[in-house]
C-alpha positions in Angstrom: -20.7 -39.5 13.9 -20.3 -37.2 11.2 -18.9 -33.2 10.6 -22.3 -30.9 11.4 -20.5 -28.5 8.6 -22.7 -26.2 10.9 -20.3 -23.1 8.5 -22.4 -24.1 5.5 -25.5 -22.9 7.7 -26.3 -18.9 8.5 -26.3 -18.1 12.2 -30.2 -17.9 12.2 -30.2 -21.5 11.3 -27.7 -22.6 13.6 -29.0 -20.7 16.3 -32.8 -22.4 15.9 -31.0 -26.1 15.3 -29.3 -24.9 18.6 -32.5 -24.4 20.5 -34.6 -26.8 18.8 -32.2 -29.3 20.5 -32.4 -27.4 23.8 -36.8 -28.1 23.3 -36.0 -31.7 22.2 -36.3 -33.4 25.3 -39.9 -33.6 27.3 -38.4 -32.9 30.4 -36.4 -30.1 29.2 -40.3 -28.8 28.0 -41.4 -29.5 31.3 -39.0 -27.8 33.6 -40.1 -24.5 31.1 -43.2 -24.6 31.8 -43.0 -24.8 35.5 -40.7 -22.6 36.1 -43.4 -20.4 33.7 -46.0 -21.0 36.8 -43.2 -19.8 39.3 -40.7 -16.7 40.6 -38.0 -18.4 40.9 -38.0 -22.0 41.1 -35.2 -24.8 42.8 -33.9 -27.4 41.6 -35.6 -29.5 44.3 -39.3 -28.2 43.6 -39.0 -28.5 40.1 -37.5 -32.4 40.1 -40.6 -33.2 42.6 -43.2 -31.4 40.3 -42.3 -32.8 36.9 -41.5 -36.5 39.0 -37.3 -36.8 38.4 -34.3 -37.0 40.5 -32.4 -34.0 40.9 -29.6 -35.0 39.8 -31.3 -35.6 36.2 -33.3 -32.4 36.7 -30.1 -30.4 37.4 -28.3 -31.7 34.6 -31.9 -30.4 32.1 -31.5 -27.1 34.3 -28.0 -27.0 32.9 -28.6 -28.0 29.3 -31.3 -25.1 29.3 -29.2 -22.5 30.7 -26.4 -22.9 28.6 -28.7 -22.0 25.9 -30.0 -18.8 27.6 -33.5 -20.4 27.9 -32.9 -19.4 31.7 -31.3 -17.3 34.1 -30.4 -18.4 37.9 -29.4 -16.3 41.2 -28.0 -17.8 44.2 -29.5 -16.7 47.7 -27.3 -18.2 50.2 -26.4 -22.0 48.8 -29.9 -22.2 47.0 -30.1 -21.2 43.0 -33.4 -20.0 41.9 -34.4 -20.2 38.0 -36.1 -17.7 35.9 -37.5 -18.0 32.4 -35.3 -15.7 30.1 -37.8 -13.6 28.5 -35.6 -12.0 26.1 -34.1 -14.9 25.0 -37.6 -16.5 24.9 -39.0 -14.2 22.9 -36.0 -14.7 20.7 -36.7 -18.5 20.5 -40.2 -17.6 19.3 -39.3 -15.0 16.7 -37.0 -17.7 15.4 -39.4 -20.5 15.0 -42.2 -18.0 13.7 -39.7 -16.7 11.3 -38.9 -20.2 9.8 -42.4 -21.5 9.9 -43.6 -18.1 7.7 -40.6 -18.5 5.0 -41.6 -22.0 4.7 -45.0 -21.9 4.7 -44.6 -19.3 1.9 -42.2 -21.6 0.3 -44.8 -24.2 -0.3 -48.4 -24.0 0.3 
């Protein structure tokens, strides 16, 4: 696999290449919108609703967190997750942001 070269790139395209990875997987899509529905979802709930193991569901729970997407608590040995609105309201600002300068760029 080759060099990314992800220096040659501003942080605002980075950051949505980061994220647009983080949305590339339908399940990771799924766990967000569930969790939407929810005040604080587990791991076990959300792997039943959207029909994977946990295991695989924890590991999506994982990728999405490291991204900011979501935010967890522990109460006792459970961990609840919480949609990130800051962070999602980043995410959309980005994408809306790109999709404008484009659009502008060529229609």
């Amino acid at each position: 696999m080759g060099v990314s070269k992800r220096h040659l790139h501003s942080v605002q395209v980075n950051q949505l290449a980061d994220l647009a990875k983080v949305l590339s997987h339908p399940a990771r899509i799924s766990i967000l919108n569930y969790i939407g529905d929810c005040d604080g979802c587990l791991c076990k709930d959300i792997s039943g609703k959207i029909r994977l193991s946990q295991p695989t569901t924890s590991q999506h729970l994982q990728v999405i967190k490291k991204s900011g997407l979501l935010k967890s608590k522990f109460e006792g040995k459970s961990q609840y997750y919480t949609i990130n609105k800051d962070k999602l309201t980043a995410l959309k600002n980005l994408f809306a942001d790109f999709f404008e300068v484009t659009e502008q760029k060529c229609c």
